[in-house]
MIVEXRO-805751 format. One line per 8 residues: number of its first residue (from 0); their letters; for each residue x, y, z of C-alpha. Coordinates in steps of 0.1 Angstrom, whole numbers. Layout:
! residues N
NUM) a) X/Y/Z | ...
***
This chain:
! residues 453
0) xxxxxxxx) 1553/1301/1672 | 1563/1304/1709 | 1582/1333/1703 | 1589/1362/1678 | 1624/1348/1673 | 1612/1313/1657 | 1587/1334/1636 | 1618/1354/1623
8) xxxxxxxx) 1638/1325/1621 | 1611/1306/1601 | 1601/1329/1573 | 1642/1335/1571 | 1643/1297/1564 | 1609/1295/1543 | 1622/1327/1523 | 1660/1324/1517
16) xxxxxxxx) 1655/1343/1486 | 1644/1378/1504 | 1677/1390/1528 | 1676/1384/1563 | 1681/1419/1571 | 1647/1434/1553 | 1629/1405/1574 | 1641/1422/1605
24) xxxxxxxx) 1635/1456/1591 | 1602/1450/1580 | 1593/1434/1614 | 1611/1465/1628 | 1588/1492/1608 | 1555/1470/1612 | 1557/1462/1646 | 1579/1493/1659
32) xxxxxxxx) 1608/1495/1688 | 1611/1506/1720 | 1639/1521/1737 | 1657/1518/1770 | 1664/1545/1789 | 1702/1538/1783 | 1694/1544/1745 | 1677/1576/1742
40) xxxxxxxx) 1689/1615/1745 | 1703/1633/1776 | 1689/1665/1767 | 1659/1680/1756 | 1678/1709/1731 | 1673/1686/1699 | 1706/1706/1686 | 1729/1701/1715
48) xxxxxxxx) 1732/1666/1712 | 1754/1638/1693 | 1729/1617/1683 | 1706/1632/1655 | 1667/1632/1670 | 1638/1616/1652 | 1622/1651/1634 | 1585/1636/1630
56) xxxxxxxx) 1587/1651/1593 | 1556/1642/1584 | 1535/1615/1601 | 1539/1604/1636 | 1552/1570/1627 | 1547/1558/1661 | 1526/1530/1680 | 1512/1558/1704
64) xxxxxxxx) 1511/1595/1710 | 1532/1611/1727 | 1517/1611/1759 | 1520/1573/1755 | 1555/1568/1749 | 1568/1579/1782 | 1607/1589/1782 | 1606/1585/1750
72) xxxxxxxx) 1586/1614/1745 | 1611/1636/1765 | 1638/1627/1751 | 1639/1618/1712 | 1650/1587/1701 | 1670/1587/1672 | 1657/1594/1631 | 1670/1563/1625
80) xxxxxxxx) 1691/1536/1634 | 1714/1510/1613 | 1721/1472/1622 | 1754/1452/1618 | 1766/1421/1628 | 1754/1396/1655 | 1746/1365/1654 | 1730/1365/1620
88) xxxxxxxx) 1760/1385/1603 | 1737/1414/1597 | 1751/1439/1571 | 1743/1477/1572 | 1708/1485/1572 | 1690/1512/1581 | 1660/1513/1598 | 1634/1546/1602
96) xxxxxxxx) 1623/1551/1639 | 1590/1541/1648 | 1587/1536/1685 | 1563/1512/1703 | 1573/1507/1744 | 1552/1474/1742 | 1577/1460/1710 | 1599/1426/1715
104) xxxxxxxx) 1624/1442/1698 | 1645/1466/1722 | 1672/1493/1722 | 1699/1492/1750 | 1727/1499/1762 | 1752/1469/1773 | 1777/1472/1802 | 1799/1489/1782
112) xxxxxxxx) 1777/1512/1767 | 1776/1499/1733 | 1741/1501/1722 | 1721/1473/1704 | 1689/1454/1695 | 1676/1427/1716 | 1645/1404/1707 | 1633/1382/1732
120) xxxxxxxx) 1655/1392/1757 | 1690/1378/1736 | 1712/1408/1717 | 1708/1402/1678 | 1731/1433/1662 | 1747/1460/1670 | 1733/1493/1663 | 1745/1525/1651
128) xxxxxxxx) 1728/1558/1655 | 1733/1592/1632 | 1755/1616/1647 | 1742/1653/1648 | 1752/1670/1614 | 1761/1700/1617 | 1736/1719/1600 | 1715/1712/1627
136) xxxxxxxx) 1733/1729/1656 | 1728/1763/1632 | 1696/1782/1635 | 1678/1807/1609 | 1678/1840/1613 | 1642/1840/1630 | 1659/1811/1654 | 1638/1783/1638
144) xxxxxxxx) 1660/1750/1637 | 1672/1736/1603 | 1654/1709/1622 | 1620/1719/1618 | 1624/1732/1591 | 1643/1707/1568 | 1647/1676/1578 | 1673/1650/1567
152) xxxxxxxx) 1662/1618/1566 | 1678/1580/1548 | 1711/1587/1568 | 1709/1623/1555 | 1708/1612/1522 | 1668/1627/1515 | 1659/1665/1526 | 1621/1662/1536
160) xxxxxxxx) 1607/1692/1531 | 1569/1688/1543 | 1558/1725/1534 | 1523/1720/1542 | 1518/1702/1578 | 1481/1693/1576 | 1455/1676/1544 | 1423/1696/1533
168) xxxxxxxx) 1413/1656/1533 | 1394/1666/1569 | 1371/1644/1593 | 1363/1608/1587 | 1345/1609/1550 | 1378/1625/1534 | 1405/1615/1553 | 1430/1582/1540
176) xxxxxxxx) 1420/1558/1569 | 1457/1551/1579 | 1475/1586/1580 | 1477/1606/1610 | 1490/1639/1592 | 1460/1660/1606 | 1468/1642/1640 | 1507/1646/1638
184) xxxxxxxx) 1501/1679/1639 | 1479/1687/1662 | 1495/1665/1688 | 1532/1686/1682 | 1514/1718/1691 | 1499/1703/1721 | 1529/1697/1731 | 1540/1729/1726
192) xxxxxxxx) 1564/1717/1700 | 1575/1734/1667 | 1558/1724/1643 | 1548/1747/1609 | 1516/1745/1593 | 1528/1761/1559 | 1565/1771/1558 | 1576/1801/1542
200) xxxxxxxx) 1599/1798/1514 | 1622/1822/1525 | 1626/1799/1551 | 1633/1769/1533 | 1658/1783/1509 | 1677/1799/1542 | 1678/1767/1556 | 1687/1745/1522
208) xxxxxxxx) 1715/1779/1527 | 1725/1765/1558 | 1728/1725/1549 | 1747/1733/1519 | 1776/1752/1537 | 1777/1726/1562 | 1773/1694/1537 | 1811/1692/1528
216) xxxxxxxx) 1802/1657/1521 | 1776/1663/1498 | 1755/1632/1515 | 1721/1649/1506 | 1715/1640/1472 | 1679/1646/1469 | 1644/1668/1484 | 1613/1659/1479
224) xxxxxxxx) 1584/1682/1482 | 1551/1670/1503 | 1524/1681/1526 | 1487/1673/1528 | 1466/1678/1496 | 1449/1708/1488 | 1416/1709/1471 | 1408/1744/1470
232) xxxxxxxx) 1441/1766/1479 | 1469/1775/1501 | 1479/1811/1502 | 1466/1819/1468 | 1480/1785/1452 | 1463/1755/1437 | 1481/1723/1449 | 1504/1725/1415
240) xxxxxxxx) 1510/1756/1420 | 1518/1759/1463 | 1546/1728/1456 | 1560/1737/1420 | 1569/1772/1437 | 1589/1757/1463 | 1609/1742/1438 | 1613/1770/1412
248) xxxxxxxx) 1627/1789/1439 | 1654/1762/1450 | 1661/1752/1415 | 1671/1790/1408 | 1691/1794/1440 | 1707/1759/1439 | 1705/1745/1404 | 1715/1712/1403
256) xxxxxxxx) 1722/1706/1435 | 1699/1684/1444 | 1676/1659/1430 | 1642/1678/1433 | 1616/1655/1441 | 1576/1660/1444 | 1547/1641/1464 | 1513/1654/1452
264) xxxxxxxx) 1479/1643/1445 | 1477/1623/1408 | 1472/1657/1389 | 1460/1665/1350 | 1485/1666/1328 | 1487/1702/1324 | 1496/1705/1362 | 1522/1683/1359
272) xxxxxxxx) 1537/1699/1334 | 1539/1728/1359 | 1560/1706/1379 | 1583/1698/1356 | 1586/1732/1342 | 1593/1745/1380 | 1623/1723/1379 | 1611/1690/1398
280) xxxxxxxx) 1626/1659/1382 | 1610/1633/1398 | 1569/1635/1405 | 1554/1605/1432 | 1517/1604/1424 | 1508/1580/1451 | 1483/1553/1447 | 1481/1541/1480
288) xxxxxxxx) 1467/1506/1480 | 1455/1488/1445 | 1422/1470/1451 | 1394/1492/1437 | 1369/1490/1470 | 1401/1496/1493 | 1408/1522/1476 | 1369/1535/1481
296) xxxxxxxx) 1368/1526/1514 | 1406/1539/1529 | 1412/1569/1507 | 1372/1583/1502 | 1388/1621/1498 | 1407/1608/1470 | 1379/1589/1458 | 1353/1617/1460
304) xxxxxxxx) 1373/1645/1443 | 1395/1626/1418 | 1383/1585/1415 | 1403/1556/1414 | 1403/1549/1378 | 1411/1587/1371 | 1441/1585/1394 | 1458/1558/1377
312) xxxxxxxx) 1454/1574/1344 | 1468/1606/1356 | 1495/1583/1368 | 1500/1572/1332 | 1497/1605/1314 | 1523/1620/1341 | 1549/1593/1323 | 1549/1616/1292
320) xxxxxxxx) 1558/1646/1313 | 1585/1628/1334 | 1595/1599/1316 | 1582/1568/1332 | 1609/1560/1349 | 1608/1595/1372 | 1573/1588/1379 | 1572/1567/1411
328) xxxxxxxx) 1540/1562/1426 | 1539/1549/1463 | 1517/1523/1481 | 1510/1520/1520 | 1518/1481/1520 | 1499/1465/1543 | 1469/1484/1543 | 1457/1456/1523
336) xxxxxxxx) 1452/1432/1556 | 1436/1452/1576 | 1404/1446/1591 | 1374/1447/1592 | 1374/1450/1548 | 1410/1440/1541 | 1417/1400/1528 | 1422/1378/1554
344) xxxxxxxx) 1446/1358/1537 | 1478/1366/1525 | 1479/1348/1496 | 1448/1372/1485 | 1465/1406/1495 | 1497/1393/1476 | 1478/1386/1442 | 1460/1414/1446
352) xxxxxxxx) 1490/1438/1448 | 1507/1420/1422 | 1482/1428/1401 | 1488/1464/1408 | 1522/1463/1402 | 1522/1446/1370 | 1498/1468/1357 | 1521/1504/1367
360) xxxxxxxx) 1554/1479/1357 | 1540/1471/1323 | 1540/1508/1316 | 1573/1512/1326 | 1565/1529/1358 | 1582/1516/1389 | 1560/1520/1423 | 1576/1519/1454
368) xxxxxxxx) 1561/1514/1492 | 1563/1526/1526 | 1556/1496/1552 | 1523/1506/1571 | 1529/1518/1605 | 1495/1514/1625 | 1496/1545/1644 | 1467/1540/1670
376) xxxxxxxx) 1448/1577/1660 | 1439/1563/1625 | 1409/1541/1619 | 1428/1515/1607 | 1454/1518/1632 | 1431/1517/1664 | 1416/1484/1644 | 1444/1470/1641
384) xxxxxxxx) 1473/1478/1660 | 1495/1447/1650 | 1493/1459/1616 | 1495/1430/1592 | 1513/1399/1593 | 1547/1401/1590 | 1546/1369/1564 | 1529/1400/1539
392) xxxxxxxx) 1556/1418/1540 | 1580/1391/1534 | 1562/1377/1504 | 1555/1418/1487 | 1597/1417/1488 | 1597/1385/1472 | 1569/1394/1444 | 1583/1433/1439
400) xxxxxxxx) 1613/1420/1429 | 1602/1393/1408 | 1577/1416/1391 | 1604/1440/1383 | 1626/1409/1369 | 1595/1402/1345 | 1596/1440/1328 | 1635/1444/1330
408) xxxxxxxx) 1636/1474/1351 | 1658/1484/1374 | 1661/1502/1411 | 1643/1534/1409 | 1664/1566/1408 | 1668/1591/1436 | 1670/1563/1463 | 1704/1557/1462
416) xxxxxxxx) 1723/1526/1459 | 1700/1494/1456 | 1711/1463/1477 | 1714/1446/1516 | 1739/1463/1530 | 1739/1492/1509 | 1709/1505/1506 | 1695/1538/1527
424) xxxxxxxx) 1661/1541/1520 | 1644/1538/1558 | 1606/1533/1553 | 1609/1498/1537 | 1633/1473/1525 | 1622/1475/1485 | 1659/1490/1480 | 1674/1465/1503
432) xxxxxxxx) 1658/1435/1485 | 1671/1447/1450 | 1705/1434/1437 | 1735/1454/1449 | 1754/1446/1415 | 1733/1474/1399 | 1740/1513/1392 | 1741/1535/1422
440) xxxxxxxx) 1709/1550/1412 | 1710/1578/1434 | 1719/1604/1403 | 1705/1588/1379 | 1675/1606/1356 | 1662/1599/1326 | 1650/1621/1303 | 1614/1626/1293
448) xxxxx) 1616/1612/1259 | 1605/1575/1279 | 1568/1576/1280 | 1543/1551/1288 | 1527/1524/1271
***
């Protein structure tokens, strides 16, 4: 293709099936955005703005460090950003940050100052950025922004509450060969940024405090629980025990206020119990990519202390706790092309994840994915810095949702409403590709009584 339009424009054609706007997303989060100058913060106070600034909540999600992204670096770009109109009668979708200065895809500024998204040079939609809420121009009482400490993300719909900033994954033999957590990290403090390795749960309650008297919309629905994985202990705590006491404590100060989500290591089933008995209600076991020697090869930590075929039967025992349908297990799509040991064609990384979902589907358990974002300090991402082909992407929409079609299940709960144009889950389009004639799922819970099998 002579240009990244007529690539667009052909698998828009060759796909009519998939909406227009998750090809553009999904091109958006695999390939990344770059921002004019015209498009990004005045000032450096990440509380004193309008626009509300990208929080780095818990990976870098970016095509470079920050030494390499230039203004951009200096002055956040936004968390997100959402895409109407142009000439392809885009509908409202909402796209998570992930900025890459050598991108076709731009963010500017027109004469008038209305900001949008340009590809090859010609404007394609309109963009709208999230104004500051404001819970964020509040501090805590140590002067720590809500911020830092918890993060809205999904157009404020999600509280990320990454309570553990770095993996005891460490060094090459244990760390997933795609996630820059450890990295992330380090690179804020280098920077002299915030950035907590553990945060105190005094502090998170404070600032859930603080979002809650400034909500009046109620727009946050849902928190979910993460941080690296521990394999010995954090302050005292096994991993079960560091992340189900995060949630006790904001179940007893807020009770049902908010979906309480968790993403952990694939536990025993004793330990997940734990969870649920701390008050979580939804528990995200990831499996990160299906094929058993991708698996060996991109997450060896996981392999070494737990084992593939272990990890997918905790998966399966944790759908007695939770009820299948509140065990959502994520994948890092994409992962799955990368060189030098991923397929090389698509068709093979498409069967081969199919397979993967079929087999959690058939169980009743609904995975979900976060499009890969090749950030260039991650084996994988210094490999290969295109990521994989944007076709991939495209064809997982077009098999997720036929998959699901095959078992009868519906949009997963806790992601709000499913459908193009209505969806708010940033990270992929899996929400946007679902029919929008379905249940706003973003209360919806099932009880525990739905097991497996």
């Amino acid at each position: 293709m002579g240009s990244r339009t007529a690539l667009v424009e052909d698998l828009m054609e060759r796909f009519p099936h998939v909406p227009r706007e998750a090809v553009f997303k999904e091109d958006l989060l695999r390939g990344g955005v770059a921002f004019d100058k015209s498009a990004l913060s005045d000032t450096a106070n990440e509380a004193a703005g309008d626009v509300k600034p990208k929080s780095y909540f818990i990976f870098s999600f970016d095509h470079g460090t920050l030494p390499e992204l230039g203004e951009a670096a200096l002055r956040r770009p936004p968390e997100e950003i959402i895409l109407t109109g142009g000439p392809y009668g885009l509908r409202r979708t909402v796209v998570s940050v992930r900025v890459n200065p050598a991108s076709p895809y731009r963010v500017a500024a027109d004469e008038e100052g209305l900001l949008g998204l340009y590809l090859d040079g010609t404007r394609i939609a309109d963009v709208g950025v999230p104004p500051m809420p404001e819970y964020y121009r509040h501090t805590l009482s140590n002067g720590k922004s809500v911020m830092e400490v918890a993060p809205t993300i999904q157009w404020g719909y999600l509280i990320y509450l990454t309570v553990f900033r770095v993996c005891q994954y460490f060094g090459a033999k244990e760390e997933c060969q795609y996630c820059d957590i450890n990295h992330n990290w380090r690179q804020h403090k280098a920077a002299g940024r915030p950035y907590t390795g553990v945060k105190d749960v005094e502090e998170v309650l404070e600032a859930l405090e603080i979002i809650d008297r400034y909500d009046t919309q109620k727009a946050s629905t849902a928190y979910t629980l993460t941080g690296g994985a521990i394999t010995s202990k954090v302050a005292g705590r096994d991993e079960a025990d560091f992340y189900g006491h995060y949630a006790k404590a904001i179940e007893e100060r807020f009770p049902g206020r908010w979906i309480g989500k968790v993403v952990a290591q694939a536990l025993p089933k004793a330990d997940v119990q734990r969870f649920k008995d701390y008050g979580v209600q939804i528990y995200h076991p990831n499996f990160e990519v299906w094929d058993r020697r991708l698996f060996e090869l991109y997450c060896p930590g996981k392999e070494r202390y737990v084992g593939r075929d272990e990890w997918h039967r905790r998966i399966l025992d944790s759908a007695e706790v939770f009820g299948a349908r509140n065990v959502i297990p994520n994948f890092v799509a994409g992962v799955e092309m990368a060189e030098p040991f991923g397929f090389t064609t698509v068709d093979e990384a498409i069967a081969s994840t199919t397979e993967g979902l079929r087999f959690f589907m058939s169980h009743g358990i609904t995975p979900r994915f976060t499009t890969w974002c090749p950030e260039p300090t991650t084996p994988l991402g210094k490999a290969n810095p295109q990521g994989a082909p944007l076709e991939y992407h495209i064809r997982l929409l077009e098999a997720y949702r036929q998959t699901m079609d095959d078992f009868g299940l519906s949009s997963p709960p806790g992601y709000g409403p499913p459908g193009p144009g209505r969806a708010v889950f940033s990270v992929s389009s899996f929400m946007d590709s679902l029919p929008a004639d379905g249940p706003d799922t973003g209360r919806e819970l099932d009880g525990a009584a739905s097991t497996a099998g």
